[in-house]
C-alpha positions in Angstrom: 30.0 -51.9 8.7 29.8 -55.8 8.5 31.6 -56.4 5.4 29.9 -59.0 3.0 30.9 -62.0 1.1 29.7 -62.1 -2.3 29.7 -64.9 -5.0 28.8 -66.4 -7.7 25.3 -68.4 -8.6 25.1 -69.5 -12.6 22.0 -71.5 -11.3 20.0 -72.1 -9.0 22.0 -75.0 -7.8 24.8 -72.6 -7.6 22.9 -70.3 -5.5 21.9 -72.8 -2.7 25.7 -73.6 -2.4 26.6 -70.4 -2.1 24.3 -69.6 0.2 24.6 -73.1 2.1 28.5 -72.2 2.8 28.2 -68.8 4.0 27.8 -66.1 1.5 26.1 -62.9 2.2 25.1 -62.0 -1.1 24.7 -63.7 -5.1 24.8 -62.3 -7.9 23.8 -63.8 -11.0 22.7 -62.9 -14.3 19.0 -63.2 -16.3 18.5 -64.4 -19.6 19.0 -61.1 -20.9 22.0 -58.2 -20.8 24.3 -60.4 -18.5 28.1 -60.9 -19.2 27.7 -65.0 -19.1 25.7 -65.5 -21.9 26.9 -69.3 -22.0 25.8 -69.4 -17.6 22.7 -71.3 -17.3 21.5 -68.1 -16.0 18.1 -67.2 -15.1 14.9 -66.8 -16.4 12.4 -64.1 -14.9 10.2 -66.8 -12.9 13.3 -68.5 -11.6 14.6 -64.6 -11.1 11.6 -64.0 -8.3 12.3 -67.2 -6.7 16.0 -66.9 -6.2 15.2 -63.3 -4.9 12.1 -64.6 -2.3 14.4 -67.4 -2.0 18.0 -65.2 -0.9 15.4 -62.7 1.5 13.8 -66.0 3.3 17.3 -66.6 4.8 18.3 -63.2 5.2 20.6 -63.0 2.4 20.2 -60.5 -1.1 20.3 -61.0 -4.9 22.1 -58.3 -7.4 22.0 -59.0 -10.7 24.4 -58.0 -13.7 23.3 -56.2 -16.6 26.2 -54.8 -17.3 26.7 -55.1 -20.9 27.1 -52.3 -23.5 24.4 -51.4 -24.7 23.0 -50.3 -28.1 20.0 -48.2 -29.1 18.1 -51.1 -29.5 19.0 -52.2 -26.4 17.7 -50.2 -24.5 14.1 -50.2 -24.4 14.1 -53.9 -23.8 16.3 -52.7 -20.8 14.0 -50.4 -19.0 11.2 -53.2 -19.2 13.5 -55.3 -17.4 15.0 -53.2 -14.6 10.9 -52.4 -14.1 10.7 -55.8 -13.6 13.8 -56.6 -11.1 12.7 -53.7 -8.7 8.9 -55.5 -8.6 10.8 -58.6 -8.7 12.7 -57.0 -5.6 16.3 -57.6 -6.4 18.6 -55.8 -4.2 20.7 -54.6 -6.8 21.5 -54.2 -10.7 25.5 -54.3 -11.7 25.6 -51.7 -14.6 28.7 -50.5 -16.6 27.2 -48.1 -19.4 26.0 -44.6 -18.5 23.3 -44.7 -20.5 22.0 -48.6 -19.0 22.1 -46.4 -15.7 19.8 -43.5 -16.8 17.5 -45.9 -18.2 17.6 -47.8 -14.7 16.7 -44.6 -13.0 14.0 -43.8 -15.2 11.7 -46.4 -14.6 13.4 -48.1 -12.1 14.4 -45.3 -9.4 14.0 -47.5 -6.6 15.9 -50.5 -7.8 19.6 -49.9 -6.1 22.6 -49.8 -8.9 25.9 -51.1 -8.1 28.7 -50.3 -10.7 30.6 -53.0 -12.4 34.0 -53.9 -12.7 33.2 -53.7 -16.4 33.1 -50.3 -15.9 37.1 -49.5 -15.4 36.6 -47.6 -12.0 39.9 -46.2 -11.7 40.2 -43.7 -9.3 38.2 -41.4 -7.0 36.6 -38.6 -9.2 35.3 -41.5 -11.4 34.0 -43.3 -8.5 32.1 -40.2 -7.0 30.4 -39.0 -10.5 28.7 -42.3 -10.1 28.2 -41.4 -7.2 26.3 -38.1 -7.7 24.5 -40.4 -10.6 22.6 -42.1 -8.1 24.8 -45.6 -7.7 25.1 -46.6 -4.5 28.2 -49.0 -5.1 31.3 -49.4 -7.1 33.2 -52.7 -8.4 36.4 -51.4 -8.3 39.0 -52.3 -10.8 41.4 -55.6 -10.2 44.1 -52.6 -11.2 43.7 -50.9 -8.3 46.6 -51.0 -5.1 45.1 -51.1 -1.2 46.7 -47.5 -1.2 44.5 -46.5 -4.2 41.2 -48.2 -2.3 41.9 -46.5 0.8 42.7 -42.8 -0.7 39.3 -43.9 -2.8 37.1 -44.5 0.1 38.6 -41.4 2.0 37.6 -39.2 -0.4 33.6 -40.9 -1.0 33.2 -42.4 2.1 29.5 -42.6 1.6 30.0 -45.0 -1.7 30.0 -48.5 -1.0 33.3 -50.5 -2.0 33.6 -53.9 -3.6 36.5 -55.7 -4.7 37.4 -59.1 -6.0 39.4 -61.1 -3.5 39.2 -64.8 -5.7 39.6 -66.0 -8.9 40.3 -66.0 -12.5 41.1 -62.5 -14.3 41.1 -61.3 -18.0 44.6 -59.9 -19.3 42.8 -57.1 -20.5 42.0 -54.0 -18.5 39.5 -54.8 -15.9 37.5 -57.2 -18.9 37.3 -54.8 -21.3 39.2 -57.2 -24.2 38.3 -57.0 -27.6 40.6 -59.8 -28.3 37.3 -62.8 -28.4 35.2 -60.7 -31.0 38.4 -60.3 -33.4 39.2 -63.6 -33.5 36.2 -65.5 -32.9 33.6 -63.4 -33.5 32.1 -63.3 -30.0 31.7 -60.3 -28.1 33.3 -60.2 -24.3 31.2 -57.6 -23.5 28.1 -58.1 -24.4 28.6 -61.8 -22.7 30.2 -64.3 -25.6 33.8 -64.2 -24.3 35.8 -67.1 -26.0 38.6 -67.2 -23.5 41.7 -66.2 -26.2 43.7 -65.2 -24.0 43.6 -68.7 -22.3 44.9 -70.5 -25.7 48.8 -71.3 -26.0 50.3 -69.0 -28.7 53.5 -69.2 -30.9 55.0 -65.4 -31.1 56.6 -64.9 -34.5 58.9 -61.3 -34.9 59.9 -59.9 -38.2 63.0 -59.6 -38.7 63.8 -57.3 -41.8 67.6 -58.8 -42.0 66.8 -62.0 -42.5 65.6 -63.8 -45.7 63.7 -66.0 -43.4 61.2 -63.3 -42.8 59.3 -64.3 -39.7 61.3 -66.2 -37.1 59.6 -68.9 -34.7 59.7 -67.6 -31.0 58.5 -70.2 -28.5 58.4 -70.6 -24.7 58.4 -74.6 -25.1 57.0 -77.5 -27.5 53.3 -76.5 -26.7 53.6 -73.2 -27.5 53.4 -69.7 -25.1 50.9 -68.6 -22.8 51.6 -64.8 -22.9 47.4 -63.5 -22.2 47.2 -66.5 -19.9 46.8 -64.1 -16.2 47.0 -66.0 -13.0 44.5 -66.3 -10.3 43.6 -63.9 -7.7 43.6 -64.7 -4.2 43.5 -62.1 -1.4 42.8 -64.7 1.4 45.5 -63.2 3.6 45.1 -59.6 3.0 41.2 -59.7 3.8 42.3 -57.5 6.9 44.1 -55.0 4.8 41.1 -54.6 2.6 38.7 -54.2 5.5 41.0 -51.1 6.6 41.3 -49.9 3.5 37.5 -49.4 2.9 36.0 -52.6 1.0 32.9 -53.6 2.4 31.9 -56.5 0.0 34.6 -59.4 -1.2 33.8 -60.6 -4.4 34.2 -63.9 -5.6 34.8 -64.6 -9.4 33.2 -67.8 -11.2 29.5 -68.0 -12.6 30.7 -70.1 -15.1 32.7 -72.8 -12.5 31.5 -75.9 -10.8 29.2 -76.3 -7.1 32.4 -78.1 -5.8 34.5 -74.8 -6.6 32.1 -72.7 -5.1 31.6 -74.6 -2.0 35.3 -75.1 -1.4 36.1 -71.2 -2.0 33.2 -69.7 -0.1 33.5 -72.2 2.5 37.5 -70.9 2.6 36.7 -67.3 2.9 33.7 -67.8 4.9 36.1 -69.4 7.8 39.0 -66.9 7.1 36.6 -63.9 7.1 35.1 -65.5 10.8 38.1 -67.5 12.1 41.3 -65.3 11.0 43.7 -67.0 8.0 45.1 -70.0 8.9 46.4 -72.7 7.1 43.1 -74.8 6.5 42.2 -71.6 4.2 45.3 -72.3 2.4 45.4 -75.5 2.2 41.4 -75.6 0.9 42.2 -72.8 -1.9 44.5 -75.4 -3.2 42.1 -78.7 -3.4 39.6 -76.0 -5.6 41.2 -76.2 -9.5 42.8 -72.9 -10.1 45.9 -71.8 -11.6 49.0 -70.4 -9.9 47.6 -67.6 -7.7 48.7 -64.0 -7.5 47.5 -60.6 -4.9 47.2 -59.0 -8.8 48.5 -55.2 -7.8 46.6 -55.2 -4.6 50.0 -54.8 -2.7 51.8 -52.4 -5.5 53.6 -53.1 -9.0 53.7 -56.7 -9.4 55.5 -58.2 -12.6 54.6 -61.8 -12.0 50.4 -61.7 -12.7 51.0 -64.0 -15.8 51.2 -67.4 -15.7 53.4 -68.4 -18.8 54.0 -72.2 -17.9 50.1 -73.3 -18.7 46.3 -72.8 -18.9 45.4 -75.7 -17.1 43.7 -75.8 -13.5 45.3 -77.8 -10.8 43.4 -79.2 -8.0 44.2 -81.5 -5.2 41.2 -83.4 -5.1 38.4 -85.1 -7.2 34.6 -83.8 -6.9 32.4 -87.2 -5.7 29.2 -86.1 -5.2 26.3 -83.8 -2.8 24.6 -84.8 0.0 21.2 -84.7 -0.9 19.7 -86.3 2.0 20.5 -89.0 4.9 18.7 -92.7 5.2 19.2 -94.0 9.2 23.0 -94.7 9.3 23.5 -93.8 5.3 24.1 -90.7 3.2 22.3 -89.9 0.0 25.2 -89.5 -2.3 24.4 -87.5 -6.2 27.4 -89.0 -7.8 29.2 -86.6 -9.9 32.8 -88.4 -10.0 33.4 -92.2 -10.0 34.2 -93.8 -6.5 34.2 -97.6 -5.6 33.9 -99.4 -1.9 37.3 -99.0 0.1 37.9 -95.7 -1.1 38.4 -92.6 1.5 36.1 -89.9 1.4 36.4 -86.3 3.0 33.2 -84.2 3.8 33.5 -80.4 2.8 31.0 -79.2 4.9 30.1 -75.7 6.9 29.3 -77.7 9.8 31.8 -79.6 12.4 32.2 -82.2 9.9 34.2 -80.3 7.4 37.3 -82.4 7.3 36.4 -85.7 8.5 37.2 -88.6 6.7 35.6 -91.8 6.0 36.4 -95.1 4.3 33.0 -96.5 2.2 31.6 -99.2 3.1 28.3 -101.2 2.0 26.6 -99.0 -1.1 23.6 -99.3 -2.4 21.9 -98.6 -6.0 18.9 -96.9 -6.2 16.7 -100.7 -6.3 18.1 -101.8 -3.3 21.2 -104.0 -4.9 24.1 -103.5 -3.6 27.4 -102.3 -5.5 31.0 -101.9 -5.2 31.8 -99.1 -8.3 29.7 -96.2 -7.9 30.1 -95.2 -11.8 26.4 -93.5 -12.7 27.0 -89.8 -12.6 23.7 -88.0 -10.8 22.5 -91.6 -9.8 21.8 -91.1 -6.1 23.6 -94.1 -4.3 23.1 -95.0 -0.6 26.1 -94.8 1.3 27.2 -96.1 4.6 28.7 -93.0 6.8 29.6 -92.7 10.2 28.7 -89.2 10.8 25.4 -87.2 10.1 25.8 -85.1 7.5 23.2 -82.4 6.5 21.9 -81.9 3.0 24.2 -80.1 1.0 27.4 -81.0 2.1 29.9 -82.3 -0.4 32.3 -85.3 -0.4 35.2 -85.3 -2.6 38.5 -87.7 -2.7 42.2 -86.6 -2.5 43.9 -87.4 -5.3 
């Protein structure tokens, strides 16, 4: 079996990237029942086109409704999984038992994948969903390559997917309460607040002391002790393969086009091409935090990333390619850049790489300019090579 990359689409602009540098598959989430609820997400029209969309380039569209539902849930539900089989999605992500017997019932020929919300473990969990009509599992970040593979022996007729990239929740496979108790907002029914991204100061009774509680911290900003590290199976993609995934999953509905171009574009090559060090060195210009194989590879003690929340990144995000004008670009600007700096093309195509230094550029009235500062102006750019809609140029910092 050809095993599939999957990713991310918050938009539609999202989805065209994803698709543009070589993913199989999207998924995304509608207005309604999706985990994102601050995504741009998709209404129903928009819905149909990304699916007619996806299937005109050979490509397929699941969509997440994986939250937890209530009673009054659930009849909204069924009127919208009736509507993604018309709409012909090629899947619904579901975590709640009862979501899936409502999909059945008046959806029975919509396929159901099960997601990671749903804690899937081990292999008697994974084949009741099985026998409950699912044709897919997300399997829990938890899990080893041992686990996966002792998994798939035992259901080999259930389709495995995994998440090979991104960020991860400190809580078991997403299922934190931590956002709703302090915030008010719900993880899983799509309001996550991120707490476990904030820097905390740990204070410990001590019942000794007249001083009551006693000031623990990791450094003068506080500690980051939720704060998990990225995910990054780039090098193990083999491994996985053997073991029985058939679908790598990229994290990040909520991040940027840039991200999403520069990660698929990563795993597209190392999936194709073998790992190298392009693929490493391109999963370090995306913004991420220190990176970690989770417990892909056994016990690991080092998943936490104490130091900081913040993303690092070795490059800045200048602007898509929306078109080409005889020897010029089209340039979207979405980050400043000025005549005489040097620009590098992400691309899918043989100019991923390449370099230039800009030259002449022109504003949208025909004057020329030397400080590109109008974010989605589209500026007209001298470039030496042809570049396809699409493509991204960024700078190295």
């Amino acid at each position: 079996m050809t095993t599939e990359l999957l990713a991310p689409a918050g938009n539609f602009a999202k989805l065209k990237t994803a698709f543009y540098f070589g993913a199989d598959a999207a998924y995304l989430g509608g207005k309604e029942f999706s985990l994102r609820s601050f995504a741009d997400n998709f209404t129903r029209e928009e819905l149909v086109r990304a699916v007619e969309y996806a299937h005109g380039l050979g490509k397929k569209v699941y969509v997440t409704a994986n939250i937890y539902a209530r009673n009054g849930d659930l009849a909204a539900m069924e009127d919208y999984f009736a509507f993604l089989e018309q709409a012909g999605a090629d899947a619904a992500l579901i975590s709640d038992p009862g979501v899936l017997y409502a999909a059945k019932k008046t959806a029975p020929g919509l396929p159901v994948h099960i997601s990671t919300q749903a804690n899937v473990t081990n292999k008697y969990a994974v084949k009741f969903w099985r026998d409950m009509g699912a044709c897919r599992a997300v399997l829990a970040r938890e899990l080893s390559l041992a686990e996966i593979a002792e998994i798939h022996d035992f259901v080999p007729d259930m389709e495995l997917e995994a998440f090979v990239h991104g960020a991860m929740c400190i809580s078991y496979s997403g299922r934190c309460l931590l956002s709703d108790y302090l915030t008010g907002r719900p993880s899983n029914r799509g309001e996550c607040a991120q707490a476990c991204r904030w820097n905390y100061s740990i204070r410990k009774r001590d019942d000794k002391s007249d001083s009551g509680w006693l000031d623990m911290e990791e450094d003068e900003r506080g500690a980051y002790i939720l704060n998990s590290k990225d995910l990054n199976m780039s090098a193990y993609l083999d491994k996985m393969r053997q073991a029985g995934v058939c679908s790598f999953k990229i994290e990040g509905r909520m991040k940027s086009e840039y991200y999403l171009a520069t990660v698929i574009n990563a795993y597209r090559r190392c999936m194709d091409g073998g790992y190298s060090g392009v693929v490493e060195r391109e999963l370090a210009t995306a913004a991420h935090r220190d990176y970690t194989t989770a417990y892909a590879l056994g016990e690991n003690h080092g998943t936490v990333n104490y130091s900081d929340s913040q993303a690092k990144g070795d490059c800045d995000y200048i602007g898509n390619v929306a078109g080409t004008e005889g020897d010029c670009v089209l340039v979207e600007m979405r980050g400043r850049f000025r005549k005489g700096d040097v620009l590098e093309v992400l691309s899918p195509s043989e100019n991923f790489g390449r370099s230039f230094e800009v030259g002449n550029v022109w504003l949208p009235d025909g004057s020329l300019t030397d400080d590109c500062k109008l974010v989605q102006t589209v500026y007209k750019v001298e470039c030496p090579y042809k570049l396809s809609a699409g493509d991204i140029l960024r700078r190295r910092k």
